[in-house]
C-alpha positions as a Markdown table, in Angstrom:
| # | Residue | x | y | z |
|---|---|---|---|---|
| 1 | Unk | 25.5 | 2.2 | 1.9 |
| 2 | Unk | 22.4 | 3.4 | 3.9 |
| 3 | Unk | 21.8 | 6.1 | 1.5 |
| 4 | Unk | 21.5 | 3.1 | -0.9 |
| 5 | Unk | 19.4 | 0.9 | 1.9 |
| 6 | Unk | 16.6 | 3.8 | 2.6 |
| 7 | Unk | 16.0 | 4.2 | -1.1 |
| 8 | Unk | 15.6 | 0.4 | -1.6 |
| 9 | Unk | 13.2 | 0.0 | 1.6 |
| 10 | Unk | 11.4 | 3.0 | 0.6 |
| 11 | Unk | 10.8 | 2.2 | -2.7 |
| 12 | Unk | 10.0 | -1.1 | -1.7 |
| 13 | Unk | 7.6 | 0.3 | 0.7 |
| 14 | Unk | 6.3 | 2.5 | -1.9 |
| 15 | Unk | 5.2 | -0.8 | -4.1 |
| 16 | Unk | 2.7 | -1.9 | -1.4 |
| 17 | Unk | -1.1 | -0.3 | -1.5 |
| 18 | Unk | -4.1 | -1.7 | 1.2 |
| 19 | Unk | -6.7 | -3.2 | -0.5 |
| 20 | Unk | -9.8 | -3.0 | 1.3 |
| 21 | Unk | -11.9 | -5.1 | -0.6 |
| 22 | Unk | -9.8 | -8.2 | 0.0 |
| 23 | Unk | -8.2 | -7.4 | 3.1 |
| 24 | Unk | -4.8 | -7.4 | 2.5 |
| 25 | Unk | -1.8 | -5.7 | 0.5 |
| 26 | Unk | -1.5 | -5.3 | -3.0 |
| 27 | Unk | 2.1 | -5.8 | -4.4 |
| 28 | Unk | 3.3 | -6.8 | -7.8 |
| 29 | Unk | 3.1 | -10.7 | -6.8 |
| 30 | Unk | -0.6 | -10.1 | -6.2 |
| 31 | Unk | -2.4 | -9.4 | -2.6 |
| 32 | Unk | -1.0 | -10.8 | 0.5 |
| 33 | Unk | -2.6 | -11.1 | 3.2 |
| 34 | Unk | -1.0 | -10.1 | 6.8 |
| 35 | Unk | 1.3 | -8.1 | 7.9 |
| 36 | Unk | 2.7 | -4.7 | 6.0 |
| 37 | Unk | 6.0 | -6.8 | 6.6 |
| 38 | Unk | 4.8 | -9.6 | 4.7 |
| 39 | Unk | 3.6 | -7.7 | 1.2 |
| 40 | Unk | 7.1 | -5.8 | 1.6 |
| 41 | Unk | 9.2 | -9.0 | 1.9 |
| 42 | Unk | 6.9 | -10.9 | -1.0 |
| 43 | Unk | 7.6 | -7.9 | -3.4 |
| 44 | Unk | 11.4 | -8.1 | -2.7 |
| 45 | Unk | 11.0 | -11.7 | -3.9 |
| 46 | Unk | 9.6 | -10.6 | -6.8 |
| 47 | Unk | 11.9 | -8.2 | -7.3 |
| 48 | Unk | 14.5 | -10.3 | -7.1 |
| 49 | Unk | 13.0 | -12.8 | -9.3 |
| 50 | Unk | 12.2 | -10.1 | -12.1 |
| 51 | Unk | 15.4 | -9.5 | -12.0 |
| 52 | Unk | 17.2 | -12.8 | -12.4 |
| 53 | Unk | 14.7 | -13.5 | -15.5 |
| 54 | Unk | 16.0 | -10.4 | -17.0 |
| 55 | Unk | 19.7 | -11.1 | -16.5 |
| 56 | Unk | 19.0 | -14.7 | -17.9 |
| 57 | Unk | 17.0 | -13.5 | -20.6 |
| 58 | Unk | 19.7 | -10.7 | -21.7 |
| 59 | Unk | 23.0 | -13.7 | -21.3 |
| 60 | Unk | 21.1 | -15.8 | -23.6 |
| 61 | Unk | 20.2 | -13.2 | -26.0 |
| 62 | Unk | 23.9 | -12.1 | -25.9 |
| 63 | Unk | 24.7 | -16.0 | -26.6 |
| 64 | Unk | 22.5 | -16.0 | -29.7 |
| 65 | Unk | 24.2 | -12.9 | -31.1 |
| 66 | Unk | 27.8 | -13.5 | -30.1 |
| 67 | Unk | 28.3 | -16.9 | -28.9 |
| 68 | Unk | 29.1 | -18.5 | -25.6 |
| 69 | Unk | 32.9 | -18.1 | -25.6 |
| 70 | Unk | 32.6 | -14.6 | -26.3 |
| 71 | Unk | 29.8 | -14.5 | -23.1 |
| 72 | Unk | 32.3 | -16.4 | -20.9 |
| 73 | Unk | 35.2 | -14.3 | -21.8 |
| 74 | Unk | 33.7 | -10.9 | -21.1 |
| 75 | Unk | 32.1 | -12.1 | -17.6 |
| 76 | Unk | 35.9 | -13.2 | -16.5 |
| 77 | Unk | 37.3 | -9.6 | -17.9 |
| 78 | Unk | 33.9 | -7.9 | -15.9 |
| 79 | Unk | 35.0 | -10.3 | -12.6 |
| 80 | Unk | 38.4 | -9.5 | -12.5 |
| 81 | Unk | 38.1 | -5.7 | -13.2 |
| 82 | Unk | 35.7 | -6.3 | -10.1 |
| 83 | Unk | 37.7 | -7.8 | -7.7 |
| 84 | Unk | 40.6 | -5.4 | -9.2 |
| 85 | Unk | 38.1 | -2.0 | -8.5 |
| 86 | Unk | 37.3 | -4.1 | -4.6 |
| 87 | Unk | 41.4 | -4.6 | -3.6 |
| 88 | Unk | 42.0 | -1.0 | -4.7 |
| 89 | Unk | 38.9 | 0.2 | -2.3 |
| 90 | Unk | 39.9 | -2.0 | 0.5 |
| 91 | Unk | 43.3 | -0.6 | -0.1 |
| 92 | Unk | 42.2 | 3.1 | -0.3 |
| 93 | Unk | 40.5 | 2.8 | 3.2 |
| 94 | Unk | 43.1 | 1.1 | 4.6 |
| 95 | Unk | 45.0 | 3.8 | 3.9 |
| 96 | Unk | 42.8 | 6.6 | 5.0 |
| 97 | Unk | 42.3 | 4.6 | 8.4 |
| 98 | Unk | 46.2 | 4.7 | 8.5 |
| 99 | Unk | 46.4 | 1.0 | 8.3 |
């Protein structure tokens, strides 16, 4: 999990350049001005954003093509073979805890 959180703050880090002209830091969502900690936290929003778009995009194109009961049914399959994969990892370290 902090292998995970390093790579996302670094390459969240890695997103943001100075601009010197303008005085601030240059991120995907455009230049913001102040802190280093304020370009890094607007280009997670963005991120996040991006990202939402794309999932909404790709569930509506998977609408158009298979229809919505065929959507619905295979994110109920994906959310129970999720919370399935969770109990039996919460089970495995209960076990290797000897709990």
């Amino acid at each position: 999990m902090r292998a995970l959180l390093m790579v996302v703050l670094a390459s969240s880090a890695m997103a943001q350049t100075w601009n010197s002209n303008a005085g601030g830091w240059n991120t995907g969502y455009g230049t913001v001005y102040g802190s280093f900690g304020s370009a890094m936290a607007t280009q997670n929003m963005y991120n996040t954003m991006q990202l939402n778009i794309q999932r909404a995009t790709m569930r509506q194109a998977m609408i158009n093509k298979w229809g919505l009961a065929a959507v619905e049914k295979n994110a109920e399959k994906k959310a129970t073979y999720t919370l399935r994969a969770n109990e039996r990892q919460q089970q495995l370290q209960r076990d290797c805890r000897g709990g």
